[in-house]
ZAKETI-100569 format. One line per 8 residues: number of its first residue (from 1); for each residue x, y, z of N, C-alpha, C. Coordinates in pm, whole numbers. Atoms other than C-alpha are relative to their C-alpha. Example, Ala and Ser with C-alpha at 12.3 -4.5 7.8 and 13.67 -1.06 7.14 Angstrom:
2
1> 89/-119/0/1230/-450/780/90/120/0  -82/-119/-6/1367/-106/714/-77/109/73
***
This chain:
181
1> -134/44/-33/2156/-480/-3781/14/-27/150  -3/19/-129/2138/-417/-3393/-83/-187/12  107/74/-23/1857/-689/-3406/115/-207/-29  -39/157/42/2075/-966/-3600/136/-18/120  -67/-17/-111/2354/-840/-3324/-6/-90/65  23/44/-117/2144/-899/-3042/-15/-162/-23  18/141/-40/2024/-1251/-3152/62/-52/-23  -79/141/11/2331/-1417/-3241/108/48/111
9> -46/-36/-108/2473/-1251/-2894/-66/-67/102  113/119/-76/2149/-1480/-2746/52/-90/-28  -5/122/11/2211/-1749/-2907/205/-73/26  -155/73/-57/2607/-1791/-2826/-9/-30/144  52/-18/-131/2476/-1706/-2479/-54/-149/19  45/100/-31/2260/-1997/-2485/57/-125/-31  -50/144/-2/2440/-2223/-2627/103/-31/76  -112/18/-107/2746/-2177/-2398/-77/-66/129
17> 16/61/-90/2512/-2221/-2124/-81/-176/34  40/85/37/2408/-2522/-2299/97/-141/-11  -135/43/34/2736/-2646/-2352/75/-63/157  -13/17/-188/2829/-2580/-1913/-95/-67/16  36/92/-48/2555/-2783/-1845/-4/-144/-5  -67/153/81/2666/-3112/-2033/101/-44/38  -164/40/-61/3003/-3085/-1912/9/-94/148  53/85/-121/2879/-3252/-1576/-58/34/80
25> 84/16/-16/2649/-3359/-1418/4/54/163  -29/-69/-148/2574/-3193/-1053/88/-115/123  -54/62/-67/2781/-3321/-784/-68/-92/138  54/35/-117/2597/-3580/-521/87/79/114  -62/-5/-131/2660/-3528/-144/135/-80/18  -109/112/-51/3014/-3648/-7/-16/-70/106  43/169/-89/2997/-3992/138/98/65/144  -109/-14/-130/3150/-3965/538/50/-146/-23
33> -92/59/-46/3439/-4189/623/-92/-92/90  38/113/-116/3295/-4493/822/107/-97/72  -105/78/-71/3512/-4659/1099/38/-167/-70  -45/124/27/3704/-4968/925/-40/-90/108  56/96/-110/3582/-5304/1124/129/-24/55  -98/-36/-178/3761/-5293/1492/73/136/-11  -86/-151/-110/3831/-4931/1484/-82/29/49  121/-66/-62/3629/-4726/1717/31/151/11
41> -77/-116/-40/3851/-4459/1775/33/139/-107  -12/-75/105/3900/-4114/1523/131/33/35  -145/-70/27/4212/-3947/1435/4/135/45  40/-157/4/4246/-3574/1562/-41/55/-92  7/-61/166/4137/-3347/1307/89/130/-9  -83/-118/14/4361/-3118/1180/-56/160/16  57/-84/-23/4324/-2784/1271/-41/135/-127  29/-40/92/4121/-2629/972/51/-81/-88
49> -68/69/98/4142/-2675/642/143/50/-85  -162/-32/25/4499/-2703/477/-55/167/-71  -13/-169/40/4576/-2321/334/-4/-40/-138  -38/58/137/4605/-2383/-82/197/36/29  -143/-4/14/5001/-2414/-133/65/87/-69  -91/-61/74/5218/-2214/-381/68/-67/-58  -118/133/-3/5386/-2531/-472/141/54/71  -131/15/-62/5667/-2440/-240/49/-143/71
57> -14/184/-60/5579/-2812/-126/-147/-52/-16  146/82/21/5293/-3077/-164/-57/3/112  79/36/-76/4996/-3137/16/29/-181/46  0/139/-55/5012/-3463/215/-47/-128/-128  97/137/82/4741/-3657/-43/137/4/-119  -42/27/149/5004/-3597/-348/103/-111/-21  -72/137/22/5179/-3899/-445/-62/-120/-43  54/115/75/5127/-4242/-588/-45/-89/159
65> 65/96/-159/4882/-4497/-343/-34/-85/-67  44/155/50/4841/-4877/-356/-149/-4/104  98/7/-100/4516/-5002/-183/67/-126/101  -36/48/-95/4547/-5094/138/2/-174/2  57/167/-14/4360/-5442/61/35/-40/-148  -48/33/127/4569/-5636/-217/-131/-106/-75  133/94/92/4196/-5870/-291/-120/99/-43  102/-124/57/4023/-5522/-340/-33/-21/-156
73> -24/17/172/3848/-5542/-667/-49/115/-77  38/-138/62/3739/-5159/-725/102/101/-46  -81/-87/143/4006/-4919/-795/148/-83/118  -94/84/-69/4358/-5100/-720/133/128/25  -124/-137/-14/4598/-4748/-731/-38/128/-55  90/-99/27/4541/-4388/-748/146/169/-10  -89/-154/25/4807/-4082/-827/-105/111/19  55/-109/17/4723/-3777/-725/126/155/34
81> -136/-177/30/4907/-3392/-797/-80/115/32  38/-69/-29/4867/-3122/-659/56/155/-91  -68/-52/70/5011/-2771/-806/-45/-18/-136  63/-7/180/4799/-2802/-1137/-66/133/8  49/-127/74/4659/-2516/-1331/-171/-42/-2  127/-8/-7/4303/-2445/-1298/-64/103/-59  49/-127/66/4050/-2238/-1524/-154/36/64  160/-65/-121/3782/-2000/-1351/-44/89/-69
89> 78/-144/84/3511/-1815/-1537/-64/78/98  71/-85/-42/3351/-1571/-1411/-70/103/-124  31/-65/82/3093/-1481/-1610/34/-33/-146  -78/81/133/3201/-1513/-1991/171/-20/0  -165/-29/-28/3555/-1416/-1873/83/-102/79  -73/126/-53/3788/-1705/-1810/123/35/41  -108/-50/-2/4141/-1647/-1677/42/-180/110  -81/105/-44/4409/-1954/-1572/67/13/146
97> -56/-30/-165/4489/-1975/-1154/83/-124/-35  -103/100/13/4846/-2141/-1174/-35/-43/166  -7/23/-130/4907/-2356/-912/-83/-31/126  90/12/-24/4628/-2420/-760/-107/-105/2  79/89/12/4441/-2704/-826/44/-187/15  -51/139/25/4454/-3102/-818/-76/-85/-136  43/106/88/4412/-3405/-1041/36/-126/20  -20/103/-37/4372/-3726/-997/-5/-112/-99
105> 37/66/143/4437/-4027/-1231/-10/-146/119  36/115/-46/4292/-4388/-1100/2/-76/-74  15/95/77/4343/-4728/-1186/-110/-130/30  84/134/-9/4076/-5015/-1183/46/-130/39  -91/148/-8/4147/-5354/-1058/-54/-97/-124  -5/85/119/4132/-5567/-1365/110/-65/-12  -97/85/47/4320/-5875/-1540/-12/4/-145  -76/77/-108/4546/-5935/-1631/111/138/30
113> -98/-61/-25/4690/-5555/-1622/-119/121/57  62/-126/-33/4493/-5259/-1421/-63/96/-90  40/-72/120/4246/-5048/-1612/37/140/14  -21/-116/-65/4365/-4702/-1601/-71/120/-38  145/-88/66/4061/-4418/-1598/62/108/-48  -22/-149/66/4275/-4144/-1682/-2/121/75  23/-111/-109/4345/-3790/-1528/-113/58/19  94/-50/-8/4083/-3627/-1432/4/157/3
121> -8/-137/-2/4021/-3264/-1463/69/125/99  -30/-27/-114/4183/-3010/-1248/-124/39/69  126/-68/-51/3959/-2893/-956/97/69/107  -70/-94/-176/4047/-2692/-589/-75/-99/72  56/104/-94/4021/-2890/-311/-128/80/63  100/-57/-63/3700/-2834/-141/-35/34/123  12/-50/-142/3588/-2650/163/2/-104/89  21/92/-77/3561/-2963/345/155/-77/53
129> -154/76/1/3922/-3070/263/8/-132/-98  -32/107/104/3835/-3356/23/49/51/-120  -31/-7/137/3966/-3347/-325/-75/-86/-87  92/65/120/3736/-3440/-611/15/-34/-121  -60/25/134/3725/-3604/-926/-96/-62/-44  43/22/106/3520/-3662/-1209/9/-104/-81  -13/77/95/3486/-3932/-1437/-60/-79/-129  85/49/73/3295/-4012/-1751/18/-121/-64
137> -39/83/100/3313/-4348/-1868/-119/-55/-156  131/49/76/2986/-4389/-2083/-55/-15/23  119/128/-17/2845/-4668/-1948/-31/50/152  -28/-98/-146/2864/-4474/-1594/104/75/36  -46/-73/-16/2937/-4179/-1455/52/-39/149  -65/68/-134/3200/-4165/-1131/0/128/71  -45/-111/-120/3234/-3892/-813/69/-86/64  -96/69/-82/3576/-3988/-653/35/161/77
145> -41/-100/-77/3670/-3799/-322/120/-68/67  -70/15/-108/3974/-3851/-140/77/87/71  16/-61/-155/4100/-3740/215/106/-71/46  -95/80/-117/4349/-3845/470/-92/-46/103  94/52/-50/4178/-4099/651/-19/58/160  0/-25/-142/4060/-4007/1007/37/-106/74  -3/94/-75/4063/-4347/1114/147/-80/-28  -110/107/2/4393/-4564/999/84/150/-19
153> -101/-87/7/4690/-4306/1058/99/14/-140  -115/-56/142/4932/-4203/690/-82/-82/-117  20/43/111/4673/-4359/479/-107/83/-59  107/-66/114/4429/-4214/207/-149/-67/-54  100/94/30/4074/-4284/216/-97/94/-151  97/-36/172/3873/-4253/-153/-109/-108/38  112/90/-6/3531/-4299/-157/-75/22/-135  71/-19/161/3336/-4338/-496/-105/-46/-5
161> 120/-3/-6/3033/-4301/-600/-56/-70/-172  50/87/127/2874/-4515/-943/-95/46/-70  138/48/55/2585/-4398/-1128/-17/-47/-174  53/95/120/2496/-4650/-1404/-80/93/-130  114/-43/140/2293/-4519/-1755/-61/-37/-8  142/84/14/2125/-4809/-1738/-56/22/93  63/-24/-98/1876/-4775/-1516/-33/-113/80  55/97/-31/1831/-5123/-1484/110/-46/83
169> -158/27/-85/2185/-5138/-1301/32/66/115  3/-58/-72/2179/-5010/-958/155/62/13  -128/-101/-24/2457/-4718/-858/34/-38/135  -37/11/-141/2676/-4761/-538/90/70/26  -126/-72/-61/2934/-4629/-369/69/-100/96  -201/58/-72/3266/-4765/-195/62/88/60  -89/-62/-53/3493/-4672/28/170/-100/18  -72/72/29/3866/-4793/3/92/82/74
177> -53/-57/-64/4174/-4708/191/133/-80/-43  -122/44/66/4553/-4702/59/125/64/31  -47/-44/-16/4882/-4616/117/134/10/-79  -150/-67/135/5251/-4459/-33/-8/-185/-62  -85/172/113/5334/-4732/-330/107/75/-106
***
């Protein structure tokens, strides 16, 4: 009895951790911010990174953004919320941190109406100060980060990252820059 216990106490084991590794795929490096053509100059940087909130008020990034460049043809608008619910295991033990987290939902530039990818999972912003986001579409997988730009003052720079399935389809990355819409 112990024996049939232990191995179907393995095998939930393994398959959970079988299960977390499918869910996605490791996170590349985050792309840096490159000076838009004719800036030269950076933005101060704020001092540290923001504190997490309480929702007693939003973080700067939360709100709806158009892209800066209306002939852009990668993602054309981008909502993002802050004050979402986030789940943290530790271990097998999961428990819900209100408040806490973001999500971001992006839209594609397409005709003749915007494709829209959908929210993305909550996450915590990251030690760096970007906010991240996830995206599976099938045919390629997406890493979207965005930031308050250093370089153009009240706007929001997202940079995204592509990798293809096919192999025969090279992956890239973008950087795009947008503001309140």
């Amino acid at each position: 009895m112990r024996l049939a216990v232990a191995t179907m106490m393995m095998s939930s084991a393994i398959l959970g951790a079988t299960a977390a590794a499918q869910a996605a795929p490791a996170e590349p490096p985050i792309p840096a911010e490159t000076a838009p053509a004719g800036v030269t100059t950076k933005l101060a940087a704020p001092n540290g990174v923001a504190a997490p909130l309480l929702c007693s008020g939003h973080a700067v990034e939360h709100g709806n953004w158009n892209n800066a460049d209306p002939n852009a043809t990668g993602i054309a608008r981008a909502e993002l919320r802050d004050c979402q619910s986030v789940t943290v295991c530790e271990g097998s033990i999961c428990r819900i941190v209100h408040d806490a987290g973001w999500t971001m939902r992006l839209f594609g530039k397409c005709s003749p109406t915007n494709c829209d990818w959908g929210w993305s999972n909550s996450e915590f912003r990251q030690s760096t100060g970007h906010i991240h986001a996830f995206y599976d579409q099938g045919y390629a997988k997406r890493h979207v980060w965005a930031k308050m730009s250093q370089y153009r003052p009240g706007q929001l720079w997202i940079a995204w990252r592509t990798d293809f399935v096919d192999p025969n389809r090279p992956d890239y990355e973008v950087q795009e820059w947008f503001h309140r819409g």
